[in-house]
C-alpha positions as CSV (number, residue, x, y, z in Angstrom):
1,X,0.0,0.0,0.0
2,X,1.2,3.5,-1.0
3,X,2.3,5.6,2.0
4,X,-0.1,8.7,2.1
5,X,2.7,12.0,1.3
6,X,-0.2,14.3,3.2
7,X,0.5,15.2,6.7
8,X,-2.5,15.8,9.1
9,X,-3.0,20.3,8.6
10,X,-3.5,22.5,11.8
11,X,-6.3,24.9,11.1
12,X,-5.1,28.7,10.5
13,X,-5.8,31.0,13.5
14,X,-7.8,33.7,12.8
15,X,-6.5,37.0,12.3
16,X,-7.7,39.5,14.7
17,X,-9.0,42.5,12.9
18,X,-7.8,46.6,12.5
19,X,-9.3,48.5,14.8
20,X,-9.0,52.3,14.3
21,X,-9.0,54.2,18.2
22,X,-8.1,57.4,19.9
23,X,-6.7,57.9,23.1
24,X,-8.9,59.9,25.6
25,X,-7.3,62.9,27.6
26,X,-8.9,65.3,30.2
27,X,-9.1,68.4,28.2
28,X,-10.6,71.8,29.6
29,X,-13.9,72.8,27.6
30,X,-16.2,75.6,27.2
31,X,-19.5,74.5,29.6
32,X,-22.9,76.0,27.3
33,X,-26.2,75.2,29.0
34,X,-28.7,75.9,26.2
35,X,-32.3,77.2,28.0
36,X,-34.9,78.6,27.2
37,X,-35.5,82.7,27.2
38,X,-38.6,85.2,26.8
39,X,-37.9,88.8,25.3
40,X,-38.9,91.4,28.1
41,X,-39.0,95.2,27.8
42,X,-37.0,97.1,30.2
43,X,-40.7,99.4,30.7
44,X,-44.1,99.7,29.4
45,X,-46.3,102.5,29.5
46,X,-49.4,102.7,29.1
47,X,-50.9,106.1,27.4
48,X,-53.8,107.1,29.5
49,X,-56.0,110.5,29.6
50,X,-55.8,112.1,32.8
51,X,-59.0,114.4,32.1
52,X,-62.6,113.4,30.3
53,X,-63.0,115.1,27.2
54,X,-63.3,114.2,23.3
55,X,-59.8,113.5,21.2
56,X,-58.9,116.6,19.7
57,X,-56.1,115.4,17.6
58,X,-53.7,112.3,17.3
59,X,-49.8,114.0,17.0
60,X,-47.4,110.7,16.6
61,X,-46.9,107.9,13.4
62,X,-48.1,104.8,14.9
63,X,-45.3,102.2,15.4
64,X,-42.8,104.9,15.2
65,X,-40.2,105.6,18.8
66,X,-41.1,108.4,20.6
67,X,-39.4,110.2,23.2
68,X,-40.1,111.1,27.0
69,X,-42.6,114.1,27.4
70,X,-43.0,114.4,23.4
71,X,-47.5,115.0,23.2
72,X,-48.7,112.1,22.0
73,X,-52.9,113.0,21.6
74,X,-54.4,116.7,22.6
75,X,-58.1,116.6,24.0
76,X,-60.5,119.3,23.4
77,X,-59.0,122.1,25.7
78,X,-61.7,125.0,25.4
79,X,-63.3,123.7,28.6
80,X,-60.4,123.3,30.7
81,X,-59.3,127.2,29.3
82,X,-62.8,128.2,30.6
83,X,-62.4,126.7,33.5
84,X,-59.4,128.2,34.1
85,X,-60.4,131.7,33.2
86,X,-63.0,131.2,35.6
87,X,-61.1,130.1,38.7
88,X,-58.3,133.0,37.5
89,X,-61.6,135.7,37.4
90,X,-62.7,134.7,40.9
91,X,-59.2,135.3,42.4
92,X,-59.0,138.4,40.9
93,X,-62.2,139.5,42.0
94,X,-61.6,138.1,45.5
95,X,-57.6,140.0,45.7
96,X,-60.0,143.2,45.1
97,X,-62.3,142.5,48.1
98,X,-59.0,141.8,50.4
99,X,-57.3,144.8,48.7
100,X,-60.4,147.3,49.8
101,X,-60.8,145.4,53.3
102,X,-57.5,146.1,54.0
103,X,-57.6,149.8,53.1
104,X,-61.0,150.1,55.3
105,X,-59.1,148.5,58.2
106,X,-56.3,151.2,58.2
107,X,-58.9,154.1,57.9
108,X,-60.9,152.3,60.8
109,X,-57.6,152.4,62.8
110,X,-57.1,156.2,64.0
111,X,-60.8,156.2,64.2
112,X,-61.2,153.0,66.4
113,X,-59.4,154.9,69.0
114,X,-61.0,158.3,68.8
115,X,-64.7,155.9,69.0
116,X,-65.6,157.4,66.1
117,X,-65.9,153.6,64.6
118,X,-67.1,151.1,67.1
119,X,-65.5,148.2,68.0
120,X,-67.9,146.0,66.7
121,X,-67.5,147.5,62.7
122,X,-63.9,146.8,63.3
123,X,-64.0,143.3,64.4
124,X,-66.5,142.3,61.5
125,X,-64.4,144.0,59.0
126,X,-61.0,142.1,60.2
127,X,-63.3,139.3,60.1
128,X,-64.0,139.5,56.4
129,X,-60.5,140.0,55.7
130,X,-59.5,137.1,57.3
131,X,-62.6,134.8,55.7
132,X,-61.5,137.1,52.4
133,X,-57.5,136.4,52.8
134,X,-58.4,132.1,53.2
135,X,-60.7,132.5,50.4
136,X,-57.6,133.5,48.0
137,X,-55.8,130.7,49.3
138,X,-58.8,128.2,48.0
139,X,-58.7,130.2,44.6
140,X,-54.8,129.7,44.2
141,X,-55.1,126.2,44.4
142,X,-58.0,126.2,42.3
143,X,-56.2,128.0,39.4
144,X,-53.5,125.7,39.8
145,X,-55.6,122.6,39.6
146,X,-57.1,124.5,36.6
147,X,-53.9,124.9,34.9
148,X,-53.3,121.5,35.2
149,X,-56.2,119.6,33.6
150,X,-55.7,122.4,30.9
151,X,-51.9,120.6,30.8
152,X,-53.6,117.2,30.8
153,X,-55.6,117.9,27.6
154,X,-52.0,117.2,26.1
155,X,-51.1,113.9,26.4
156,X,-47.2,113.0,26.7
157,X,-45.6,110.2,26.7
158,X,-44.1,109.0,30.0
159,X,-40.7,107.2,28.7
160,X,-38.9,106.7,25.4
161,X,-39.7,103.6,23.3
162,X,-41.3,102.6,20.3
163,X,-45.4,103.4,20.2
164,X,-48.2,100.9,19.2
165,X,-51.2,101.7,17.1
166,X,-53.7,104.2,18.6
167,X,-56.5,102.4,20.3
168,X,-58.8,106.1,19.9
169,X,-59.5,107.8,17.4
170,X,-59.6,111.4,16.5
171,X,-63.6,112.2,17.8
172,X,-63.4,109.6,20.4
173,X,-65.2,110.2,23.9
174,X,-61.5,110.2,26.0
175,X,-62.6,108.8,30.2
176,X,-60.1,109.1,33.1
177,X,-61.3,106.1,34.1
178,X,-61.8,103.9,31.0
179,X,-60.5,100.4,31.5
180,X,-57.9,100.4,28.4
181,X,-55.1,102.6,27.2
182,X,-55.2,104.6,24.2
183,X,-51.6,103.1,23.4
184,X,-49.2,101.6,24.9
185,X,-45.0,102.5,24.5
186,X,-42.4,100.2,25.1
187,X,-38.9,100.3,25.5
188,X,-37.2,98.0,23.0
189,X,-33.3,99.0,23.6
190,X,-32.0,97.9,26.0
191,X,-34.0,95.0,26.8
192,X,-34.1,91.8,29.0
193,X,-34.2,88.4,28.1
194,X,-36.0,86.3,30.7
195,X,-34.1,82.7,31.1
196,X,-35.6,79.6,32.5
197,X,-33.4,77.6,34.5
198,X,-34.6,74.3,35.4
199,X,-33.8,73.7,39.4
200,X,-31.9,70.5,39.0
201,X,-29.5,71.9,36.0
202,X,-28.5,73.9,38.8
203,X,-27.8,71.5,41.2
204,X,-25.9,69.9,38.7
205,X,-23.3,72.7,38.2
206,X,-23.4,73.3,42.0
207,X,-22.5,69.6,42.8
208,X,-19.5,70.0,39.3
209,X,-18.5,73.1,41.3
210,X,-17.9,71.4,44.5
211,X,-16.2,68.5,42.3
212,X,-13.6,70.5,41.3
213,X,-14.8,69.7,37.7
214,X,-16.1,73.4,36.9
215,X,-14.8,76.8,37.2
216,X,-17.9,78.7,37.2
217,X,-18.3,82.6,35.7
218,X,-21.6,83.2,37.8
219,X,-21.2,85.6,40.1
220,X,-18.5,87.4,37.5
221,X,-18.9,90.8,36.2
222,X,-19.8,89.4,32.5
223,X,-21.5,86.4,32.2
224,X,-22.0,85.9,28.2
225,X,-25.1,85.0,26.5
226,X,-25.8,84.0,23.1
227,X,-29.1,84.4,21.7
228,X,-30.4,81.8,19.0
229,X,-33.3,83.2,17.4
230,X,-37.3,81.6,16.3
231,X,-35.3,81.0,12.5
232,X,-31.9,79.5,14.4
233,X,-30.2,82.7,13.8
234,X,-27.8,84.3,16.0
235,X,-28.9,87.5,17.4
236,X,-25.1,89.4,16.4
237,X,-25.0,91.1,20.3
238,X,-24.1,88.9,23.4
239,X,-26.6,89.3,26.5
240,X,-25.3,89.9,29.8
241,X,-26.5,87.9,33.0
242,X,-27.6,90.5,35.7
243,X,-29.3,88.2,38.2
244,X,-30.8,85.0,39.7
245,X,-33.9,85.2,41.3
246,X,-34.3,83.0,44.8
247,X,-37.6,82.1,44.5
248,X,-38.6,78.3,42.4
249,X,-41.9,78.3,40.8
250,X,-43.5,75.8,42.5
251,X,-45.2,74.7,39.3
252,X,-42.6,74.1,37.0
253,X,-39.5,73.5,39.3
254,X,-37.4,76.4,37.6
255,X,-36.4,79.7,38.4
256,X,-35.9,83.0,36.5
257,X,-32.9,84.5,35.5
258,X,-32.7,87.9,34.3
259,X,-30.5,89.4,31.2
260,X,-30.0,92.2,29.2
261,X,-29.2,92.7,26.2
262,X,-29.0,95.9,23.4
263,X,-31.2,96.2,20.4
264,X,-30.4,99.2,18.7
265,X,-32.1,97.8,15.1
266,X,-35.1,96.2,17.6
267,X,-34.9,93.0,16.2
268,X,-36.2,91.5,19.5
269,X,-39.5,92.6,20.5
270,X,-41.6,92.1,23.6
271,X,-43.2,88.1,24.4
272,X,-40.6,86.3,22.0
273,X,-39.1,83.2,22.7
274,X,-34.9,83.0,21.7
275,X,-32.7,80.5,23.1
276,X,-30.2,81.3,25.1
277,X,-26.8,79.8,25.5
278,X,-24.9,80.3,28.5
279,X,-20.9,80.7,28.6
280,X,-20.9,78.8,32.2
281,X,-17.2,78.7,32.6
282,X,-14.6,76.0,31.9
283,X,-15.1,71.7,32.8
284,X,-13.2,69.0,32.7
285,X,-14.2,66.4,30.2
286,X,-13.5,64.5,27.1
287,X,-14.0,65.0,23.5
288,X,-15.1,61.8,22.1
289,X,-15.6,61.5,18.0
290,X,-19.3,61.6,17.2
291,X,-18.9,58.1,15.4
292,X,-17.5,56.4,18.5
293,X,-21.0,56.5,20.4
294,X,-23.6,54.8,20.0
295,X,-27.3,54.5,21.5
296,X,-28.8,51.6,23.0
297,X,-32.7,50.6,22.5
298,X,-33.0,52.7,25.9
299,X,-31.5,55.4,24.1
300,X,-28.6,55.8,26.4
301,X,-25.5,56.3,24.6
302,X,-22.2,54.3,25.4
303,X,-18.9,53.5,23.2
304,X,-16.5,50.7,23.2
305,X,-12.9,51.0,24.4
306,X,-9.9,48.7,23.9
307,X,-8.4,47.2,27.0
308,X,-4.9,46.0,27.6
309,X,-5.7,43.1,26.1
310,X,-6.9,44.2,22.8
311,X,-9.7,43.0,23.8
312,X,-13.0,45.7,23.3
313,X,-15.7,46.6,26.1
314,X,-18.3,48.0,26.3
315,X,-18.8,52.2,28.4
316,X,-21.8,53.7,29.5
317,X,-21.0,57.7,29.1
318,X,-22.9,60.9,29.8
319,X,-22.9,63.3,27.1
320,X,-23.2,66.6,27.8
321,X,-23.3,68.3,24.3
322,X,-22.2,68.3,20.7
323,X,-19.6,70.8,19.9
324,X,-17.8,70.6,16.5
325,X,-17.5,66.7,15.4
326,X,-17.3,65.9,19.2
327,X,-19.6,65.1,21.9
328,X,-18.2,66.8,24.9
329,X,-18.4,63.5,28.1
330,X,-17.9,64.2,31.6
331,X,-19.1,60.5,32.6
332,X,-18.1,57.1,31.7
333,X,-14.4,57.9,29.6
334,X,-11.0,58.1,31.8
335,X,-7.5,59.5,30.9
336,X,-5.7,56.6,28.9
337,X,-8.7,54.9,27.5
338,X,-8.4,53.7,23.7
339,X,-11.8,54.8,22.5
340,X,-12.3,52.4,19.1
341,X,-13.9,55.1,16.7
342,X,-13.7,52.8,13.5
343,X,-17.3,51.6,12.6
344,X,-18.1,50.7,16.3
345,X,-20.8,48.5,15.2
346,X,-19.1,46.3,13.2
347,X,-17.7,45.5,16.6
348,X,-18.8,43.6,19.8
349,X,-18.3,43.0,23.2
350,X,-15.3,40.4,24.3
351,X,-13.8,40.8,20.5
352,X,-10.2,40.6,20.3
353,X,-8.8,43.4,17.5
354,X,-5.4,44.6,16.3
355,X,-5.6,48.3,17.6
356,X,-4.2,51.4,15.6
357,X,-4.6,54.8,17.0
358,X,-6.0,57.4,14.7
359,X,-6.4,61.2,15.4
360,X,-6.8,62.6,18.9
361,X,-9.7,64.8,19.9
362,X,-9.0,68.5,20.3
363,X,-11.4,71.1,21.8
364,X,-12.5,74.3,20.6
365,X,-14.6,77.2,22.0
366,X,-17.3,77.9,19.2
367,X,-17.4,81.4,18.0
């Protein structure tokens, strides 16, 4: 029998295949809390009459700015003038009567002491004077309450800002006490910005803060805030955080902070909603590729890293934010850790792979 000239063959191993990784280091980043804002004006005024009469005239463009103290409507004045003529003709008349009491009284002096006048005619006269003298007090103030409703027939606005439409018009019946304005003016530049801060984003930075993983700007001179606009447009001016208010609404669980901002070209106007991103300060973390994580059918994300045996795991993370091509981690990656970015999925737990490392995350403060 032929000898067999095949020899028994060991199977080939398996090669273990490329995997492409980075290597994670601590970097500082830029922290941006995006919230949510409401455009606030500085003040509103409302244009009310302060006397009853019919509208005269209307003296302003509507939608235009006006200034402080510039007449805004003029209401029929001919009855306030009248008025005032009256009042002004009763002092007059009543300055007369004091005038010639007085003049009586010194004739009545010399002759009160000869008993040529009797006591009692000088008494009464004085008397009169006196009733005469409190009488032209009463007029005064009536001629100056006179000359002010004759002022109040001219309207003026109260503060600068830009006018709404007239709610009167010319011929209109004008009330003191009529239940809405005849305009209203509001003050567009500056203006605030109105942020809502969930509560527990702000136990978040406190307990980062306390970490050591945060260097905070709030309670700095110039806290910077970027406004994103209803079209995701930036609004070109930063916003300035003033204050925090202390008080949570007990409803939604957040509280108000207050910023202002200028508006020269009034771009923002009163009741709308912007977006406002925060320049909290600088945090430690990690900028991880956006193709090395993944999402889970809970939605949490998580990425694989290579471990000293080549061997790839599995890492739940906490992503903060995107910025650039990187999601910016402060949970789940540590210094040293190869992060495999090379079509994760094709990839799975327990795998061995022949690492290469690829390009290293760098962060960068977005404009």
């Amino acid at each position: 029998m032929p000898l067999s000239a095949c020899k028994e063959q060991k199977p080939a191993q398996k090669v273990a295949p490329k995997a492409n990784f980075v290597m994670a280091h601590p970097q500082d980043v830029e922290l941006l809390v995006e919230l949510t804002g409401r455009i606030t004006p500085m003040r509103v005024s409302e244009v009310r009459p302060q006397v009853n009469g019919y509208l005269y005239n209307r003296l302003f463009e509507e939608g235009t700015d006006v200034t402080k103290d510039q007449q805004l409507y003029q209401v029929d004045p001919r009855p306030y003038q009248a008025a005032l003529d009256n009042a002004q003709g009763k002092l007059n008349s009543d300055l007369a009567t004091f005038k010639a009491q007085t003049l009586k009284l010194k004739r009545y002096g010399p002759l009160k002491n000869m008993d040529a006048v009797s006591r009692q005619d000088y008494d009464d006269t004085l008397a009169a004077q006196e009733a005469t003298k409190a009488t032209i007090d009463s007029d005064r103030a009536n001629v100056r309450q006179a000359q002010l409703n004759l002022e109040y027939t001219g309207i003026n606005a109260t503060i600068s800002g830009r006018i709404s439409r007239s709610i009167q018009t010319q011929g209109a019946l004008m009330a003191t006490n009529q239940t809405d304005p005849v305009a209203i003016i509001t003050q567009l530049d500056p203006i605030f910005v109105d942020i809502i801060e969930p509560t527990a984003e702000q136990l978040r930075l406190r307990s980062r803060m306390a970490g050591g993983k945060l260097q905070t700007l709030r309670g700095a001179a110039h806290v910077p805030i970027d406004l994103i606009l209803e079209d995701d447009t930036r609004y070109p001016l930063q916003a300035n955080l003033l204050f925090t208010e202390v008080v949570t609404n007990q409803e939604t669980g957040s509280v108000i902070q207050r910023a202002i901002v200028r508006n020269p070209e009034k771009m923002l106007l009163s009741g709308m909603y912007v977006r406002a991103v925060m320049h909290e300060g600088m945090e430690t973390a990690f900028m991880v590729p956006q193709e090395a994580v993944m999402r889970g059918l809970d939605e949490k994300p998580y990425l694989y890293v290579i471990d000293k045996d080549n061997v790839v795991k599995r890492r739940d993370i906490e992503v903060q934010r995107m910025q650039e091509t990187y999601w910016v981690t402060t949970k789940g990656v540590e210094a040293g850790d190869r992060i495999l970015v090379s079509n994760p999925t094709s990839y799975r737990p327990g795998q061995k792979v022949a690492p290469e490392e690829g390009r290293t995350p760098v962060a960068t403060v977005p404009n």
